[in-house]
VEXTI-354473 format. One record per residue (C-alpha): residue in one letter; y, z, x. Coordinates in steps of 0.05 Angstrom, whole numbers, plus 5000, padded with zeros to 4 digits. Example, Ala and Ser with C-alpha at 12.3 -4.5 7.8 and 13.67 -1.06 7.14 Angstrom:
2
a491051565246;s497951435273;
This chain:
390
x061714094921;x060514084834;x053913584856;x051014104902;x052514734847;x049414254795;x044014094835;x042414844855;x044115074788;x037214694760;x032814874821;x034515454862;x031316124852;x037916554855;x037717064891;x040817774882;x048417874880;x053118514884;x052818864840;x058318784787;x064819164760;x064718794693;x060718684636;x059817794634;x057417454569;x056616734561;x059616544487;x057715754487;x054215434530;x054414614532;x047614414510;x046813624521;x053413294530;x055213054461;x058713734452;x061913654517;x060513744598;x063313964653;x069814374632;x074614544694;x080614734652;x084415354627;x083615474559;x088815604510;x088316104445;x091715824381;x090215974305;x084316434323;x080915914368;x081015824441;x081115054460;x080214684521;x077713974541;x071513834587;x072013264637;x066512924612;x061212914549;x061612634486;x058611944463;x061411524523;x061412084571;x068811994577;x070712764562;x072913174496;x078213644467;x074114204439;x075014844404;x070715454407;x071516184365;x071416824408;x064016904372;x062316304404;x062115744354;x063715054376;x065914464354;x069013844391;x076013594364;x076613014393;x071412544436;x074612104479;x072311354479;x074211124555;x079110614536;x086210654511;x084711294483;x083611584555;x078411854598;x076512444643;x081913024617;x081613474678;x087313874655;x087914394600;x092214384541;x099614604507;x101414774441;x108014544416;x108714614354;x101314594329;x100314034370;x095214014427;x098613654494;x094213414551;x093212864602;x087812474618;x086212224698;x084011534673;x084511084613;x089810864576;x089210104587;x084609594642;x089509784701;x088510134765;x081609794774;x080209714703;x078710354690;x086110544667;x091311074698;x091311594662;x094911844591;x098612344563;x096212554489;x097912864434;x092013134382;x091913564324;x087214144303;x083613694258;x082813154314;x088112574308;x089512334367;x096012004399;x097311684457;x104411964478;x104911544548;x099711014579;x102211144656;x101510344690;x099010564765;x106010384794;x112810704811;x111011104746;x104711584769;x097011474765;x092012064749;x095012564722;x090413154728;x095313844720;x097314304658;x103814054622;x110314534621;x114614464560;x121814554585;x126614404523;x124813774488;x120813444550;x113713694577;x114213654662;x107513514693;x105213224758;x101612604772;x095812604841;x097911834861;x103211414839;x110611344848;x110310814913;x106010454957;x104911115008;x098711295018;x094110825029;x097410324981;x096110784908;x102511294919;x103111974940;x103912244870;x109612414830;x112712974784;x114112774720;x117212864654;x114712574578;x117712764518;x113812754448;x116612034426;x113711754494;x119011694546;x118011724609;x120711854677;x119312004747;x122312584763;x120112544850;x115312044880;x112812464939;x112511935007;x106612285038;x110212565099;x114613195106;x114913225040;x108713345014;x103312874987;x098412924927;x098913484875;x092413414845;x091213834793;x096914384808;x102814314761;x109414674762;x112715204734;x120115254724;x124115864749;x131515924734;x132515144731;x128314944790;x121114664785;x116214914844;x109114634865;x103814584911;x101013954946;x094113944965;x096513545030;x103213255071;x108013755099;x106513525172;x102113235216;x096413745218;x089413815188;x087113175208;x093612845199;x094612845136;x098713465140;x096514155107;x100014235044;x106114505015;x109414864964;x115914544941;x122414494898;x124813964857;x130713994813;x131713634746;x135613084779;x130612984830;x133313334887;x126813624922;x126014034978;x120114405024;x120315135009;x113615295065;x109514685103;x101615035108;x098714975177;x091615175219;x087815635171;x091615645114;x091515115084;x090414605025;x093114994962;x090114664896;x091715224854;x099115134840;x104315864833;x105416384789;x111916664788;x112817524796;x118917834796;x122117254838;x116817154885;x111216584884;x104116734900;x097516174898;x090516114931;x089015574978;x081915264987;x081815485061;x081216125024;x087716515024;x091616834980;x098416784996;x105716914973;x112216594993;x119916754974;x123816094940;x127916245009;x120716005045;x118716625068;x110516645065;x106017195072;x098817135079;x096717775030;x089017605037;x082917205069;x077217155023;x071717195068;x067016605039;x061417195027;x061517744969;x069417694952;x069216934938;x069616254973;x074515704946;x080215934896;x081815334860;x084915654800;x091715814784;x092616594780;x094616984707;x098117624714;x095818164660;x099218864671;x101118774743;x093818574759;x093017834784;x086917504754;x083016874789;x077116554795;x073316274852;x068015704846;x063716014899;x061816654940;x059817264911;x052717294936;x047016864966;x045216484909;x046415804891;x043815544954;x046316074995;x053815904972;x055316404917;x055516204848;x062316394838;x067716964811;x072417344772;x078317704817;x083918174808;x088718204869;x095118604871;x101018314898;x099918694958;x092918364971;x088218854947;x082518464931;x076818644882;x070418234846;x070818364791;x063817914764;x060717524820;x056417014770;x048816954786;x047416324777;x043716354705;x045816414640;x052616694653;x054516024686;x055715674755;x062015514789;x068715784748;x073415284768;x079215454720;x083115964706;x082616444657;x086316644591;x087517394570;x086817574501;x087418274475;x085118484551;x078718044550;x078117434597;x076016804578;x074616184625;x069915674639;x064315464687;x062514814707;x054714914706;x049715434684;x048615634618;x041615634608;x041414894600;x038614414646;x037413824618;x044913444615;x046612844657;x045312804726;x040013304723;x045013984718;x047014354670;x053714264624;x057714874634;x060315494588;x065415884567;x065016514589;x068317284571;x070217774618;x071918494597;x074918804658;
């Protein structure tokens, strides 16, 4: 999917989309790489800045930590060298303390095919840069790829493979725990059946004393086998449970949960938007029809004032090869959908694959292409960040 927006993003003649309930503006766009490509994460606002990382970029194309003013001044923080520094962070970043936490999928030694298993790092405003935890491929997690959650003293994230032998030999992923000083433990090692298999890049959010969140697969024997995805439960001693096994259309949730009033809600790829009671009670609240309200909700939903905010990476008109260049949503918790910017393909970017931060009612977030650039690696453009004033 991000090679065909890339690829459309430099040569297709977008056409015209609805028309919009929002005014868009593009504050940075990525220009050539060495300030950073391809961000799919959430930013963060700390000190005046917002921050975020981009997946790849910099001198070895390995990824950054940047930081960016609401004016749209950019710098990068910290370029990632591929090695035991880490490589590829997919996820977004914490503060704790004035700290920056993230992960890294890869890097961190030569394991897991040489190309390391992934890190969890530490980095300050002024771009020092700590490895917390090299993870070792094993019984311990590989790739992680999801937002940290600081619960006390330890930060809880989620790992894609890892944690066994399921799987096709690399695990099924795990859930995880790190603290600042660099211990580490596994949490749950998912087995790739019933219970769920591969979290990718949704972590999970703690409600009174319980972690819950989503598997992109597992859960039972449907969708090619490989089961549909779940939403789970996992307690601090590693008790975990299935709260709702997906099935038929509904199906494949990347986005993770937000938690309202007691009740989860998240966005599958199949397109729904969906809510479920920790007693496993799910309602499907909407179906994004692939066409003018969206296609493919990968993001993890914000709620700002009783509105929930998303983003999809495509749909919202015919360009971009005919599959939408992406949106901005607000649903209620009822399932009232609305666009609120449906992206054109241009200058205002391509493909918002991350969710989006609130600050002082404006929306911020990123695209993986557009931007007015189209001359970065592999023939695309790099991305933006982008703000949203509802």
């Amino acid at each position: 999917m991000l090679k065909s927006i890339l690829a459309a993003c430099a040569a297709a003649v977008v056409l015209a989309a609805p028309a919009n309930a929002a005014t868009e503006r593009a504050i940075y766009d990525f220009k050539n790489g060495s300030d950073g490509a391809l961000p799919v994460s959430q930013l963060i606002a700390m000190g005046g800045l917002l921050y975020g990382t981009t997946e790849a970029g910099g001198p070895t194309h390995s990824g950054t930590v940047f930081a960016v003013t609401p004016k749209g001044v950019e710098h990068v923080v910290y370029a990632f060298n591929g090695g035991s520094d880490g490589s590829l962070p997919r996820a977004g970043l914490i503060d704790v303390g004035g700290l920056l936490y993230g992960t890294t999928a890869y890097g961190g030694g030569t394991g897991c095919g040489g190309g390391g298993c992934g890190t969890v790092f530490s980095v300050t405003p002024d771009g020092t840069e700590t490895i917390v935890y090299a993870f070792q491929g094993g019984d311990d997690g590989y790739q992680p790829g999801a937002n940290l959650l600081r619960v006390g003293s330890r930060l809880y994230g989620t790992t894609t493979d890892g944690g066994g032998t399921g799987c096709g030999g690399s695990g099924c992923g795990t859930v995880f725990w790190v603290t600042p000083k660099g211990d580490e433990k596994v949490v749950y090692a998912f087995a790739g059946g019933s219970d769920g298999s591969q979290p990718e890049n949704a972590g999970v959010i703690d409600v009174s004393g319980t972690f819950y969140g989503t598997t992109v697969y597992g859960g039972g024997t449907g969708c090619g086998g490989n089961g549909c995805g779940t939403v789970y439960a996992v307690t601090a001693n590693g008790h975990e449970n299935i709260v709702y096994a997906f099935s038929g259309n509904v199906s494949f949730p990347y986005g993770g949960l937000i938690d309202v009033d007691g009740v989860l809600y998240g966005t599958t790829d199949s397109g729904a938007f969906y809510s479920v009671t920790t007693a496993g009670a799910e309602n499907t609240l909407h179906t994004f029809d692939g066409g003018s309200d969206g296609a493919n909700p990968y993001s993890r939903l914000i709620d700002v004032g009783g509105l929930l905010y998303g983003t999809t990476d495509t749909g919202g008109g015919s360009g971009c090869n005919g599959e939408g260049c992406g949106t901005v949503y607000s649903v209620t918790t009822a399932g009232a959908e609305s666009v609120v910017y449906a992206f054109k393909g241009g200058n205002d970017g391509i493909g918002p694959q991350a969710g989006l931060l609130d600050v002082g009612g404006a929306l911020y977030g990123t695209t993986v292409g557009g931007g007015g650039q189209v001359d970065c690696f592999a023939g695309g453009s790099c991305g933006t960040v982008f703000k949203v004033k509802p």
